[in-house]
C-alpha positions in Angstrom: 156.0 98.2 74.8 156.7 99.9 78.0 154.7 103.3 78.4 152.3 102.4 75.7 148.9 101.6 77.3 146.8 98.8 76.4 144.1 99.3 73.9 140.8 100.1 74.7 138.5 98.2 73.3 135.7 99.2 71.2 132.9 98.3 72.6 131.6 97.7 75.8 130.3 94.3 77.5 126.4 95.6 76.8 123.7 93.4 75.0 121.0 94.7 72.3 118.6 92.5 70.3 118.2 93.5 66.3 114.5 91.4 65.0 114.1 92.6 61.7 110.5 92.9 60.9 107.8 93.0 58.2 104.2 92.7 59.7 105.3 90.2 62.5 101.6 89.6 64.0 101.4 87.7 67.1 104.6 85.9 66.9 106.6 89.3 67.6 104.9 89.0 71.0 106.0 85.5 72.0 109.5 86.7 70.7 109.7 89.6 73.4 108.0 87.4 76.3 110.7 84.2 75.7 113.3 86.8 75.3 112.7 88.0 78.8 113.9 84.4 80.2 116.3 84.0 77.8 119.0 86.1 79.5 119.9 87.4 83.3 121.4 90.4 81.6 120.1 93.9 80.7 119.4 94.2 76.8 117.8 96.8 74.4 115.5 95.8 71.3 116.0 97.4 68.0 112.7 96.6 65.4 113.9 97.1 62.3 111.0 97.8 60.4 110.4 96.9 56.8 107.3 98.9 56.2 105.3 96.4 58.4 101.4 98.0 57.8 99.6 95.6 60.9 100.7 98.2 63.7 102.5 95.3 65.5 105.9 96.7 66.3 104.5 100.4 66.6 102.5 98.9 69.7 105.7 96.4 71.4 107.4 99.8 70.9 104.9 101.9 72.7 104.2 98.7 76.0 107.8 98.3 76.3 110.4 100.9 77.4 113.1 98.6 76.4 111.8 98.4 72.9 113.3 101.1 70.0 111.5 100.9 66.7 113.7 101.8 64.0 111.0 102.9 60.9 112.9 102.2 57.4 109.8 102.5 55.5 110.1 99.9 52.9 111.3 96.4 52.5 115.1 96.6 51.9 115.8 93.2 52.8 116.9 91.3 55.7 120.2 92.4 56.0 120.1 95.8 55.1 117.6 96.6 57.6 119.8 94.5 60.7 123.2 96.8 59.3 121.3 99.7 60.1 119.7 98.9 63.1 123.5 97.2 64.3 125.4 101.0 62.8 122.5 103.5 65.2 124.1 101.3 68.3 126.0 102.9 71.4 129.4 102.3 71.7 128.7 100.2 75.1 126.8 97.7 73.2 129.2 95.2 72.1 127.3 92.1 71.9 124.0 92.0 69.7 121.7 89.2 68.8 120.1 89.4 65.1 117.0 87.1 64.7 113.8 86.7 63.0 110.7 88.1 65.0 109.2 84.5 65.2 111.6 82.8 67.0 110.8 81.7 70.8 113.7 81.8 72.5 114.6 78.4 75.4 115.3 79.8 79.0 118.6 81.1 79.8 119.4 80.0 75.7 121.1 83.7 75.1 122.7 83.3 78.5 124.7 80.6 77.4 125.3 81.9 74.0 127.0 84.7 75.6 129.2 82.4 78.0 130.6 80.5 75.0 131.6 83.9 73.7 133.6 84.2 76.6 135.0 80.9 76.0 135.4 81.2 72.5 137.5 84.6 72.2 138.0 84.7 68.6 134.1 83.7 68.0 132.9 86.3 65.6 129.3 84.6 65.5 127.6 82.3 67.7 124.4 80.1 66.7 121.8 78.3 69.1 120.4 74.8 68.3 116.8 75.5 66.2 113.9 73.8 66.1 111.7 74.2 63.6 108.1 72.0 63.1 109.7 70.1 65.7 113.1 69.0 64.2 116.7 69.9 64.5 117.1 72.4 61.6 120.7 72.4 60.9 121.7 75.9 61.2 125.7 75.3 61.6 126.6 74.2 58.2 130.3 73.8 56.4 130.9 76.7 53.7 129.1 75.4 49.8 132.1 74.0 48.0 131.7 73.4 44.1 131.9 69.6 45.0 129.6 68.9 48.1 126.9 71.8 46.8 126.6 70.1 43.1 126.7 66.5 45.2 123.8 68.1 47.6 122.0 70.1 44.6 121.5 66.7 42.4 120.5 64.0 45.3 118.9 65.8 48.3 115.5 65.6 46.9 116.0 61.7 45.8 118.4 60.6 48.3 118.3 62.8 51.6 121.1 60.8 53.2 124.1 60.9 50.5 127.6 61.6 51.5 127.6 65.1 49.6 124.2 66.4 52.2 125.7 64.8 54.8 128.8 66.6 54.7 127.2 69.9 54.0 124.6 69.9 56.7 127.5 68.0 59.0 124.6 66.0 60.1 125.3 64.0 63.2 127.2 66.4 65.1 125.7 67.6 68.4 129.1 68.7 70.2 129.6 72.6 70.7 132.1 73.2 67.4 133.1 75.7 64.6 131.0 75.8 61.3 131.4 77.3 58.0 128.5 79.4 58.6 125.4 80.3 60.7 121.5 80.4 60.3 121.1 84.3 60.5 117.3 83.5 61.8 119.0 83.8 65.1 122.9 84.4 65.6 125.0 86.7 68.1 127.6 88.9 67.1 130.9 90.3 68.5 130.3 93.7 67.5 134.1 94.2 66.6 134.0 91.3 64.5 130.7 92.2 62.8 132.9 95.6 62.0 135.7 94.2 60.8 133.9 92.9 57.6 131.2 95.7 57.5 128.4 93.2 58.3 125.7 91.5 56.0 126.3 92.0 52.3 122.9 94.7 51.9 123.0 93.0 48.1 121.5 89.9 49.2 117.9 91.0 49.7 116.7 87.3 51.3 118.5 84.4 51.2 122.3 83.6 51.3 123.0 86.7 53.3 124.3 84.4 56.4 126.3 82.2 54.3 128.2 85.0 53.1 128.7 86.5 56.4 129.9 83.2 57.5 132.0 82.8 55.3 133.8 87.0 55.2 134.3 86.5 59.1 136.1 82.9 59.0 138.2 84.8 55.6 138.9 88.0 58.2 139.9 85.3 61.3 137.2 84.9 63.2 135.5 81.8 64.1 131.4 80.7 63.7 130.5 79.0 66.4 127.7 76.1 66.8 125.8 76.0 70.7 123.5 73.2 71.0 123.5 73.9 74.7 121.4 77.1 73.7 118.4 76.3 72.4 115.2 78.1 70.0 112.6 77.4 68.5 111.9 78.8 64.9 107.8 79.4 65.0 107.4 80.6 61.5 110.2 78.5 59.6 107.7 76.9 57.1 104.7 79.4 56.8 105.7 80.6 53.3 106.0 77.4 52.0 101.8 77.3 52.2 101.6 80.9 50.5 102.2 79.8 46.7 102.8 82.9 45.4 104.9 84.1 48.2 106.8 81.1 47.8 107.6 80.9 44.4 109.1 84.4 44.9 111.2 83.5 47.6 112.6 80.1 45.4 113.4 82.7 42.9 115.1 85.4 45.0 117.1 81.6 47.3 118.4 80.9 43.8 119.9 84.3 42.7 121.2 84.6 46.1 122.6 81.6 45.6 124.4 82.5 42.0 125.4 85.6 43.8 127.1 84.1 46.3 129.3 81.0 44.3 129.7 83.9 41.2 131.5 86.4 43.6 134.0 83.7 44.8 134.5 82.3 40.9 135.3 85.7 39.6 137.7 86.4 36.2 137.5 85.6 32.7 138.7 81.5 33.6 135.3 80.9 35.4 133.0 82.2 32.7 132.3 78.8 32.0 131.4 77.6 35.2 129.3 81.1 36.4 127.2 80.4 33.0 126.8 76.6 34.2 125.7 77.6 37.8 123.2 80.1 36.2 121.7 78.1 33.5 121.4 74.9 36.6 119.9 77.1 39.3 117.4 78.7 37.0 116.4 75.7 36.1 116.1 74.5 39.4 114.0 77.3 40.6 111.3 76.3 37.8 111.4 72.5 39.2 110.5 74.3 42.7 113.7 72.9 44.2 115.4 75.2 47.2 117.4 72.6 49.0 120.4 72.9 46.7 122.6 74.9 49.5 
């Protein structure tokens, strides 16, 4: 309308890097030095710290001036601890990068995250190609339909290339595109768009927490986008898995994540049925030891 300025937007153009971390040892380090040639621009480091008790961050955030540690003092989950590190931001800051403290990041692989923001106005989420033990993990996935998920659930383990996994994982496609969701190991954010759905769910303590993101921004009209051309490498991706104990309580906590996630978008009385199904299938699943069901 004449006379009526043009908004301002919320943010500004600046850059800050969220790692959320519980007693990160040596991989925090490679993390800071790869992030250095990850990007020409200026950025800040928020540690969100989980009650981490090997000194670690306290001593990046003592050698580094462009390091913040943010103490929360006890383990509140993964995406708790990134919403309060992302809300303690300054208003320029209107781009920020959310990863695990053990990934390595490829030269100039933020760089080009950040130009197919530009491209990609109504991204809301943007996700690098990850490597993890030295394969393609596939991190840009289509949303967990009833159909492809139960189709995934009951052959993945037997039958890794069936139609139903396939289609899930959208295994094949290399080309810069849109997905249902995002690995939240290592994503960037539009800050506005990360607002406009009141970022991660802080009831998902582990697990799930990206999927649901994913799949609030594509509901609110924003767009996850997939860029291969940016590439990381996901250090720690299967260290648990040689930790029994530890990994027997992360199966748990990936299957009622899981339940959580399907049993908030099957609400009512008319999907009793079904949420009793899903929770009698995936606790039995979690006793079999299976976590590729989603």
């Amino acid at each position: 309308m004449p006379g009526v300025p043009d908004p301002v937007p919320a943010y500004g153009p600046a850059l800050a890097v969220v790692a959320v971390t519980y007693s990160p040892g040596e991989s925090l380090g490679e993390f800071l030095t790869s992030l250095e040639k990850a990007t020409s621009r200026p950025y800040r480091v928020v540690l969100a710290d989980n009650g981490s008790v090997d000194g670690v961050p306290e001593a990046a955030a003592a050698a580094d001036d462009r390091v913040d540690l943010l103490r929360i003092g006890e383990n509140v989950g993964y995406g708790a601890a990134a919403n309060r590190a992302v809300a303690g931001l300054p208003a320029e800051v209107g781009w920020v990068l959310v990863a695990n403290p053990d990934i390595a990041f490829g030269p100039g692989s933020l760089d080009a995250l950040l130009e197919a923001g530009e491209r990609w106005p109504r991204a809301g989420s943007l996700g690098p190609l990850i490597r993890t033990g030295g394969e393609v993990y596939p991190s840009a996935r289509r949303q967990p339909s009833l159909g492809r998920g139960v189709g995934h659930a009951l052959f993945a383990a037997v039958w890794p290339a069936n139609p139903w996994t396939r289609a899930y994982r959208q295994d094949g496609a290399v080309a810069e595109r849109t997905a249902g969701w995002l690995s939240g190991s290592c994503v960037l954010l539009r800050r506005e768009a990360w607002d406009s759905v009141d970022g991660f769910d802080p009831r998902y303590f582990m697990y799930f927490e990206d999927v649901d993101l994913g799949d609030r921004l594509g509901r609110a009209g924003w767009l996850n986008v997939y860029v291969p051309d940016a590439e990381v490498t996901h250090t720690g991706g299967h260290a648990t898995e040689r930790d029994a104990p530890t990994s027997t309580r992360m199966l748990a906590e990936h299957h009622r994540s899981a339940y959580r996630f399907l049993a908030d978008r099957y609400r009512g009385r008319r999907w009793a049925p079904l949420r009793l199904g899903l929770r009698v299938g995936l606790r039995l699943r979690a006793r079999t030891g299976a976590r590729s069901a989603f």
